[in-house]
C-alpha positions as CSV (number, residue, x, y, z in Angstrom):
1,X,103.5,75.2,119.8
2,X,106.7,75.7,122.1
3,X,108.6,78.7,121.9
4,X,111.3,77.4,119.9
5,X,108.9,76.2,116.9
6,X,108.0,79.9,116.8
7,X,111.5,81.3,116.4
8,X,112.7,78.6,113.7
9,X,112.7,79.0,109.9
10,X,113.5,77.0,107.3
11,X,117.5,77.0,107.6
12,X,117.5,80.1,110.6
13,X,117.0,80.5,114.1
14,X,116.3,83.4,116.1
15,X,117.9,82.9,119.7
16,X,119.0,85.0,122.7
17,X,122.6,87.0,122.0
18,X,125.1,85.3,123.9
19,X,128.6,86.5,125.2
20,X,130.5,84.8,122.7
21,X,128.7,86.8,120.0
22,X,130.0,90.1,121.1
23,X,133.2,90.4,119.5
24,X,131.4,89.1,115.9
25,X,128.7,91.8,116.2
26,X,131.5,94.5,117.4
27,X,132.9,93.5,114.1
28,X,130.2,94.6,112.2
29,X,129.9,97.8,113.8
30,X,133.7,98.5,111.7
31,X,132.1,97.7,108.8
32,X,130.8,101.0,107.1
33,X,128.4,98.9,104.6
34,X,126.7,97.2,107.6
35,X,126.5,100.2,109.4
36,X,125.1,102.7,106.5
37,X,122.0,100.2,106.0
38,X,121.5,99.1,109.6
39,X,121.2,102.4,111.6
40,X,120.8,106.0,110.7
41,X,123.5,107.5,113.2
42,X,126.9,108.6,111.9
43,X,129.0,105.4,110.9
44,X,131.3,104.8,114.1
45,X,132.4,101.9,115.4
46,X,131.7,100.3,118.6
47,X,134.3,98.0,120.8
48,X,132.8,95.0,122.5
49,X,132.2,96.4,125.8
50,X,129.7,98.8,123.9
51,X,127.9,96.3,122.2
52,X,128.0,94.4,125.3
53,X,125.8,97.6,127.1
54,X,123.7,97.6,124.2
55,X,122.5,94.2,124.1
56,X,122.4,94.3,128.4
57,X,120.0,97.3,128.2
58,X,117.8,95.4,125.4
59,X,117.3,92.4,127.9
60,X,117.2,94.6,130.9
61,X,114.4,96.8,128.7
62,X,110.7,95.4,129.3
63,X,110.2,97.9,125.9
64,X,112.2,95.2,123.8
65,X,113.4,92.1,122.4
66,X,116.4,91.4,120.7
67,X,117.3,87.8,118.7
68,X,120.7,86.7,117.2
69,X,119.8,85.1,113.8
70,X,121.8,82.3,113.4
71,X,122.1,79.8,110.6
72,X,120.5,76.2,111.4
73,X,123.2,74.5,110.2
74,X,126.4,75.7,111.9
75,X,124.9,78.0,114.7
76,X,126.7,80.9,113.6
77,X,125.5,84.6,114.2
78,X,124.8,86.2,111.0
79,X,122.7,88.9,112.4
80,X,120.5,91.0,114.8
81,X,116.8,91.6,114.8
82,X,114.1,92.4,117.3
83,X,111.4,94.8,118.5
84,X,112.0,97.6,120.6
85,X,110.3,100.9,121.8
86,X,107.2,98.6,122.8
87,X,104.7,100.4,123.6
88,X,102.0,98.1,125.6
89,X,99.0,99.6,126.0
90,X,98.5,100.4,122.3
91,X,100.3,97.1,120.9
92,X,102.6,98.7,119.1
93,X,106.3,98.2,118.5
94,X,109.7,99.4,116.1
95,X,111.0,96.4,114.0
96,X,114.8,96.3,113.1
97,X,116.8,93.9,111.6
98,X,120.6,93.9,110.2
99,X,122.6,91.1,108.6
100,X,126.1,91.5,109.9
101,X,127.6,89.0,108.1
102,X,128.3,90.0,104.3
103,X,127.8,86.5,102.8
104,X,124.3,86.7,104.9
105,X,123.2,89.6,102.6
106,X,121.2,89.3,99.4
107,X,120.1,85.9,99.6
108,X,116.8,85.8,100.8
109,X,117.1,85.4,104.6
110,X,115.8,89.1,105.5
111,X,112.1,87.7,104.4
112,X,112.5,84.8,106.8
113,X,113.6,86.8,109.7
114,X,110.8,89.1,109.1
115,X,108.2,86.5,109.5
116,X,109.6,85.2,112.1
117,X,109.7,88.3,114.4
118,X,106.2,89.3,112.7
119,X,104.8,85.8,113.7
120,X,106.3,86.2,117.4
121,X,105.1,89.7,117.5
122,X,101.6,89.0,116.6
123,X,100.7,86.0,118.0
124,X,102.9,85.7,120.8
125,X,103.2,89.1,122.1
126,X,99.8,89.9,121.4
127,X,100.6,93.1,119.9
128,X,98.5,95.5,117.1
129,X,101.2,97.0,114.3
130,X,104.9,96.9,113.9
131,X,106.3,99.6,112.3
132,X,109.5,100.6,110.9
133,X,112.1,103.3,109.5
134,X,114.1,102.7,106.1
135,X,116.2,104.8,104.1
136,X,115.1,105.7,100.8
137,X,118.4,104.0,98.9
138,X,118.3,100.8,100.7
139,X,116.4,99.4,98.1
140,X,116.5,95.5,99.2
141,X,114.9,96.4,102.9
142,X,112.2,98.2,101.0
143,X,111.4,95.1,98.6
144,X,111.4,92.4,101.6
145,X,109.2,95.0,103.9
146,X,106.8,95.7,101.1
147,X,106.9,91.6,100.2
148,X,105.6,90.9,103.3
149,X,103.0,93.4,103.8
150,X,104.1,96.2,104.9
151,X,102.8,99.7,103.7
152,X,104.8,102.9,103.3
153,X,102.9,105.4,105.6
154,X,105.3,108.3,105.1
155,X,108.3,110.0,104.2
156,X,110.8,112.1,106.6
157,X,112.2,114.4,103.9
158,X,115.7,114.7,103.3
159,X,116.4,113.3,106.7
160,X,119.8,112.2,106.9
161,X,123.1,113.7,104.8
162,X,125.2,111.2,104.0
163,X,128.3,111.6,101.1
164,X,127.2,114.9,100.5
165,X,123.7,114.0,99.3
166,X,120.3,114.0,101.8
167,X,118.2,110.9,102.0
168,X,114.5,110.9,102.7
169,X,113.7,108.2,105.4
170,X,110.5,106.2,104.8
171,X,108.3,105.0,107.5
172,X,106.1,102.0,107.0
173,X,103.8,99.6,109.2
174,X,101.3,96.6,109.3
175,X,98.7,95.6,111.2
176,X,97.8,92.4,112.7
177,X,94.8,92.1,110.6
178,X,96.9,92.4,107.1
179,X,99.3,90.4,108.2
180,X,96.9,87.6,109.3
181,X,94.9,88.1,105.5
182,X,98.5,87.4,104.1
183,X,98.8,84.2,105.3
Protein backbone atom coordinates (compact mmCIF):
# COMPACT_ATOMS: atom_id res chain seq x y z
CA UNK A 1 0.00 0.00 0.00
CA UNK A 2 1.79 3.39 -0.95
CA UNK A 3 1.38 6.29 1.09
CA UNK A 4 -0.98 7.92 -1.03
CA UNK A 5 -3.60 4.89 -1.05
CA UNK A 6 -3.60 5.58 2.76
CA UNK A 7 -4.49 9.16 2.67
CA UNK A 8 -7.30 8.89 -0.14
CA UNK A 9 -11.08 8.53 0.45
CA UNK A 10 -13.79 8.16 -1.53
CA UNK A 11 -14.03 11.82 -3.12
CA UNK A 12 -11.13 13.40 -0.45
CA UNK A 13 -7.52 13.57 -0.07
CA UNK A 14 -5.50 14.37 2.76
CA UNK A 15 -2.17 16.06 1.47
CA UNK A 16 0.67 18.31 2.78
CA UNK A 17 -0.50 22.26 3.22
CA UNK A 18 0.93 24.16 0.59
CA UNK A 19 1.76 27.98 0.19
CA UNK A 20 -1.00 28.72 -1.97
CA UNK A 21 -3.35 27.46 0.73
CA UNK A 22 -2.53 30.10 3.18
CA UNK A 23 -4.51 32.90 2.33
CA UNK A 24 -7.85 30.30 2.11
CA UNK A 25 -7.11 29.02 5.56
CA UNK A 26 -6.37 32.69 6.87
CA UNK A 27 -9.82 33.19 5.61
CA UNK A 28 -11.28 30.95 7.84
CA UNK A 29 -9.63 32.13 10.81
CA UNK A 30 -12.32 35.60 10.01
CA UNK A 31 -14.99 33.41 10.16
CA UNK A 32 -16.46 33.29 13.72
CA UNK A 33 -18.53 29.98 12.93
CA UNK A 34 -15.35 28.21 11.83
CA UNK A 35 -13.55 29.38 14.61
CA UNK A 36 -16.21 28.80 17.58
CA UNK A 37 -16.30 24.89 16.48
CA UNK A 38 -12.64 24.47 15.53
CA UNK A 39 -10.64 25.72 18.52
CA UNK A 40 -11.38 26.68 22.07
CA UNK A 41 -9.34 30.05 22.26
CA UNK A 42 -11.06 33.42 22.00
CA UNK A 43 -12.38 33.93 18.28
CA UNK A 44 -9.60 36.24 16.60
CA UNK A 45 -8.50 36.28 13.44
CA UNK A 46 -5.22 35.38 12.12
CA UNK A 47 -3.36 37.12 8.77
CA UNK A 48 -1.50 34.82 6.51
CA UNK A 49 1.86 35.26 7.85
CA UNK A 50 0.35 33.62 11.14
CA UNK A 51 -1.10 30.85 9.68
CA UNK A 52 1.94 30.57 7.72
CA UNK A 53 4.10 30.12 11.37
CA UNK A 54 1.51 27.82 12.40
CA UNK A 55 1.62 25.30 9.72
CA UNK A 56 5.83 25.85 9.60
CA UNK A 57 6.01 24.86 13.27
CA UNK A 58 3.56 21.74 12.65
CA UNK A 59 6.07 20.36 9.90
CA UNK A 60 9.02 21.56 11.77
CA UNK A 61 7.32 19.62 15.06
CA UNK A 62 8.38 15.74 15.22
CA UNK A 63 5.12 15.90 17.84
CA UNK A 64 2.75 16.27 14.70
CA UNK A 65 1.23 16.07 11.51
CA UNK A 66 -0.94 18.27 9.72
CA UNK A 67 -3.01 17.36 6.19
CA UNK A 68 -5.00 19.77 3.96
CA UNK A 69 -8.29 17.93 3.09
CA UNK A 70 -8.97 18.62 -0.24
CA UNK A 71 -11.75 17.46 -2.54
CA UNK A 72 -10.76 14.74 -5.28
CA UNK A 73 -12.33 16.37 -7.76
CA UNK A 74 -11.15 19.95 -8.02
CA UNK A 75 -8.08 19.83 -5.53
CA UNK A 76 -9.44 22.47 -3.47
CA UNK A 77 -8.65 22.97 0.29
CA UNK A 78 -11.69 22.51 2.33
CA UNK A 79 -10.06 21.85 5.50
CA UNK A 80 -7.38 21.01 8.12
CA UNK A 81 -6.87 17.92 10.11
CA UNK A 82 -3.97 16.10 11.75
CA UNK A 83 -2.34 14.77 14.97
CA UNK A 84 -0.35 16.67 17.14
CA UNK A 85 1.05 16.59 20.79
CA UNK A 86 2.51 12.99 19.89
CA UNK A 87 3.63 11.55 22.46
CA UNK A 88 6.01 8.39 21.25
CA UNK A 89 6.89 6.39 23.76
CA UNK A 90 3.25 5.74 24.98
CA UNK A 91 1.65 5.96 21.32
CA UNK A 92 -0.53 8.40 22.01
CA UNK A 93 -1.63 11.51 20.09
CA UNK A 94 -4.49 14.71 19.98
CA UNK A 95 -6.74 14.44 16.88
CA UNK A 96 -8.21 17.69 15.35
CA UNK A 97 -9.94 18.37 12.48
CA UNK A 98 -11.92 21.64 11.05
CA UNK A 99 -13.78 22.13 7.82
CA UNK A 100 -13.01 25.64 6.73
CA UNK A 101 -15.03 25.77 3.90
CA UNK A 102 -18.89 26.33 4.77
CA UNK A 103 -20.34 24.27 1.90
CA UNK A 104 -17.68 21.41 3.27
CA UNK A 105 -19.80 21.27 6.51
CA UNK A 106 -22.70 18.95 7.20
CA UNK A 107 -22.39 16.63 4.51
CA UNK A 108 -20.64 13.74 5.60
CA UNK A 109 -16.97 14.40 4.88
CA UNK A 110 -15.90 14.74 8.80
CA UNK A 111 -16.44 10.76 9.06
CA UNK A 112 -14.08 10.21 6.07
CA UNK A 113 -11.43 12.42 7.35
CA UNK A 114 -11.60 10.73 10.49
CA UNK A 115 -10.80 7.33 9.14
CA UNK A 116 -8.42 8.43 7.25
CA UNK A 117 -6.21 10.06 9.94
CA UNK A 118 -7.40 7.07 12.33
CA UNK A 119 -6.17 4.57 9.54
CA UNK A 120 -2.76 6.53 9.19
CA UNK A 121 -2.44 6.91 12.80
CA UNK A 122 -2.85 3.26 13.65
CA UNK A 123 -1.32 1.44 11.11
CA UNK A 124 1.09 3.75 9.85
CA UNK A 125 2.38 5.55 12.74
CA UNK A 126 2.18 2.63 14.90
CA UNK A 127 0.53 4.48 17.52
CA UNK A 128 -1.91 3.14 20.77
CA UNK A 129 -5.01 5.78 21.22
CA UNK A 130 -5.99 9.01 19.70
CA UNK A 131 -7.77 11.21 21.79
CA UNK A 132 -9.57 14.34 21.48
CA UNK A 133 -11.38 17.53 23.04
CA UNK A 134 -15.02 18.68 21.91
CA UNK A 135 -17.25 21.17 23.10
CA UNK A 136 -20.43 20.15 24.59
CA UNK A 137 -22.78 22.14 21.90
CA UNK A 138 -21.00 21.01 18.87
CA UNK A 139 -23.23 18.46 18.40
CA UNK A 140 -22.20 17.10 14.81
CA UNK A 141 -18.35 16.51 15.98
CA UNK A 142 -19.80 14.54 18.77
CA UNK A 143 -22.06 12.21 16.41
CA UNK A 144 -19.08 11.54 13.81
CA UNK A 145 -16.54 10.94 16.89
CA UNK A 146 -18.91 8.63 18.63
CA UNK A 147 -19.79 7.05 14.90
CA UNK A 148 -16.54 5.93 14.59
CA UNK A 149 -15.66 4.62 17.82
CA UNK A 150 -14.76 6.88 19.99
CA UNK A 151 -15.76 6.89 23.73
CA UNK A 152 -16.47 9.93 25.95
CA UNK A 153 -13.85 9.52 28.86
CA UNK A 154 -14.73 12.80 30.55
CA UNK A 155 -16.00 16.08 30.99
CA UNK A 156 -14.06 19.49 31.78
CA UNK A 157 -16.84 21.37 33.52
CA UNK A 158 -17.95 24.53 32.50
CA UNK A 159 -14.69 25.02 30.68
CA UNK A 160 -15.04 27.77 28.31
CA UNK A 161 -17.52 31.10 28.60
CA UNK A 162 -18.69 31.88 25.52
CA UNK A 163 -22.02 34.47 24.83
CA UNK A 164 -22.39 34.76 28.34
CA UNK A 165 -23.12 31.04 28.95
CA UNK A 166 -20.10 28.24 30.07
CA UNK A 167 -19.68 25.17 28.09
CA UNK A 168 -18.44 21.91 29.51
CA UNK A 169 -15.62 20.47 27.15
CA UNK A 170 -15.76 16.61 26.60
CA UNK A 171 -12.81 14.53 26.22
CA UNK A 172 -13.01 11.27 24.32
CA UNK A 173 -10.50 8.56 22.92
CA UNK A 174 -10.05 5.12 21.13
CA UNK A 175 -7.75 2.59 21.17
CA UNK A 176 -6.14 0.70 18.42
CA UNK A 177 -7.78 -2.44 19.52
CA UNK A 178 -11.54 -0.87 19.16
CA UNK A 179 -10.83 0.70 16.30
CA UNK A 180 -9.38 -2.49 14.61
CA UNK A 181 -12.85 -4.58 16.02
CA UNK A 182 -14.73 -1.77 14.12
CA UNK A 183 -13.62 -2.61 10.99
Amino acid sequence: MSIDSLLVGKNLKLTAVEKEDVETIASWYRDISFLRHYDIISAFPKNKEQVEEIINSSYKSQYGYVFAIRNIKDNKIIGLTGLEDIVWNNGTALFYIGFGEEEARGKGYGTQVTELVLNFAFKELNLHRIHLTVLEYNHRAIKLYEKVGFKREGTYREFIHRDGKRYDLYMYGILRREWESLR
